[in-house]
N, C-alpha and C positions, 0 to 999 in steps of 0.2 A: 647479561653480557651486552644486549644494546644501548641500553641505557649508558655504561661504561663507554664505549665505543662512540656516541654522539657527544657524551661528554668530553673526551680526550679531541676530538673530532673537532668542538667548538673551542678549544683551549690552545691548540696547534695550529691555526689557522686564523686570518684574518678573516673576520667575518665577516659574509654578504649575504644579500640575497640567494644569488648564485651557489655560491658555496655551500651554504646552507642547503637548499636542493640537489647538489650534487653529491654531497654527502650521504643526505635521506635518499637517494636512486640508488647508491652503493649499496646501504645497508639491503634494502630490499630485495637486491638482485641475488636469484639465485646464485650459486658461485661454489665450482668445484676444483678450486688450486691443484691440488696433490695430482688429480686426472689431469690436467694443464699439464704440469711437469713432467708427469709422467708419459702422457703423450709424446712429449716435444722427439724423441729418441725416433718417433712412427713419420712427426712431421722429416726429420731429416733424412731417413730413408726415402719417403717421394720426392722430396729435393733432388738427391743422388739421383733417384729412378729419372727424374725429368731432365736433369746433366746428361742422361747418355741419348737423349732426343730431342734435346733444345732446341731442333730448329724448328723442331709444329707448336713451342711454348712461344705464347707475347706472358709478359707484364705488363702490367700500369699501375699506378698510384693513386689513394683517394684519400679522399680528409672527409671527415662528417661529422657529428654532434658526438657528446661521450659516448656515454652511457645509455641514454634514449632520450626517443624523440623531446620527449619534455622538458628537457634539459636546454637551456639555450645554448648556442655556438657562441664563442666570443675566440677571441686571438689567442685567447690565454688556455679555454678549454677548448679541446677539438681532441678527436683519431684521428690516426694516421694507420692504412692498412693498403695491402697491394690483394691484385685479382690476377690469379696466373692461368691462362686461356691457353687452351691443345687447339689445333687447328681444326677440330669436331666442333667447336662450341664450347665443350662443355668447360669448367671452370670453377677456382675454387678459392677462396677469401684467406689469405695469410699473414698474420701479424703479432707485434709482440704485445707481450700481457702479464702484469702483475700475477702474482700465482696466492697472493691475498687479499680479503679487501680491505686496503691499506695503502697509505701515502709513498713505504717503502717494503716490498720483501723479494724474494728470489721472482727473475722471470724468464719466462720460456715463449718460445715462438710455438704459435699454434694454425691449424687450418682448422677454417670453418668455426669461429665461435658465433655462437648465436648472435649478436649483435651483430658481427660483419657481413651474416648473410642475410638478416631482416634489412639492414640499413640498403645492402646492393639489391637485395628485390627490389625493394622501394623505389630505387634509386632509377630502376630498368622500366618496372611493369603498375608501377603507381603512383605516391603522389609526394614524393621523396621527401616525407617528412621526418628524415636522417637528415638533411640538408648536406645529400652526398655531394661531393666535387672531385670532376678528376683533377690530379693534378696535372700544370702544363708543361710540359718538356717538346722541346721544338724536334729532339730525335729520337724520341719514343725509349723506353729503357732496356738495358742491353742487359736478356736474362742470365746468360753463362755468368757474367761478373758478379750480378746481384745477385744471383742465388750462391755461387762458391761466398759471398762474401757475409751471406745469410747461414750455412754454414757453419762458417770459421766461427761467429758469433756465438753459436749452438755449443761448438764447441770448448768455447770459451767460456770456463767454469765462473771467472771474477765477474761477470756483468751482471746485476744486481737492476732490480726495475727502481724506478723513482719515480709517480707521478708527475713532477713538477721540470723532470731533465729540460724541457725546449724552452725556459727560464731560465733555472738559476741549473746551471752545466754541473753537473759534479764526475770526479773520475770513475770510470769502470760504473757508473750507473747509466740505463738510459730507459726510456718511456715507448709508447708506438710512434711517436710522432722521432725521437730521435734514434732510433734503431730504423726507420725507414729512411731518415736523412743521412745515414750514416751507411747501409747499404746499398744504397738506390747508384745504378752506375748507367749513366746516359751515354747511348750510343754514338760513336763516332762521326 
């Protein structure tokens, strides 16, 4: 089946360097879709839970490398995920995600995957070799809107993940990068 899978990989795709090792990082990576989707019902529920105490919640936005560190960052490859902070501190990595690995299939919002909490360690207490960035918004993001509008997404069965969405736009699909551009609601 790998073998299949870099082949379709190298055939679907203009091929680069890049590509080419972004490819070989996916195949490798561990990857539990079904749990992904089947989560997402658990992520919406703390949603809710956080809507009825949004004023001790901040969001923010960050961008950082795919897949991992090894992977280069370019314009074309990056995540895009948010970090939603209780006024204790404590805080948790939420973003959207392919539920295969693959160019397109079903996706769901999820908190905490491995990647977006290794990348924000890194990003805090080492040597952010995620090449984390926040994003800049001059008035910080305004969580009741983003999160109802994180949400609505949830529950909107048509939205279909596509690696490539913050390129070539397709309807009712979108990626972490356009599912955070698409929910992110800046404060007044």
């Amino acid at each position: 089946m790998t073998i299949r899978i870099l082949l379709l990989l190298f055939s679907t795709i203009v091929v680069s360097c890049s590509t080419i090792k972004i490819g070989a990082e996916l195949i490798a990576v561990d990857f539990d879709g079904n749990a992904l989707l089947n989560n997402e019902v658990h992520v919406k529920e703390k949603l809710l839970e956080i809507l009825l105490d949004q004023e001790n919640y901040t969001m923010t936005g960050y961008t950082r490398k795919t897949i991992s560190p090894k992977v280069e960052r370019t314009p074309s490859h990056f995540h895009s995920f948010y970090i939603v902070t209780n006024n204790d501190n404590s805080y948790f990595a939420l973003s959207f995600s392919g539920t295969k690995k693959w160019f397109r299939s079903t996706g769901a919002w999820a908190i905490n995957t491995n990647t977006d909490v290794l990348s924000y360690h890194s990003y805090l207490y080492e040597n952010n070799e995620w090449d984390v960035q926040k994003i800049p918004l001059n008035k910080g993001i305004n969580t009741e809107k983003t999160l109802r509008n994180i949400i609505y997404k949830i529950d909107d069965n048509n939205i279909k993940y596509y690696y490539n969405d913050h390129i070539n736009d397709e309807n009712n699909k979108e990626n972490c990068n356009t599912a955070l551009q698409n929910t992110l609601v800046e404060n007044d």
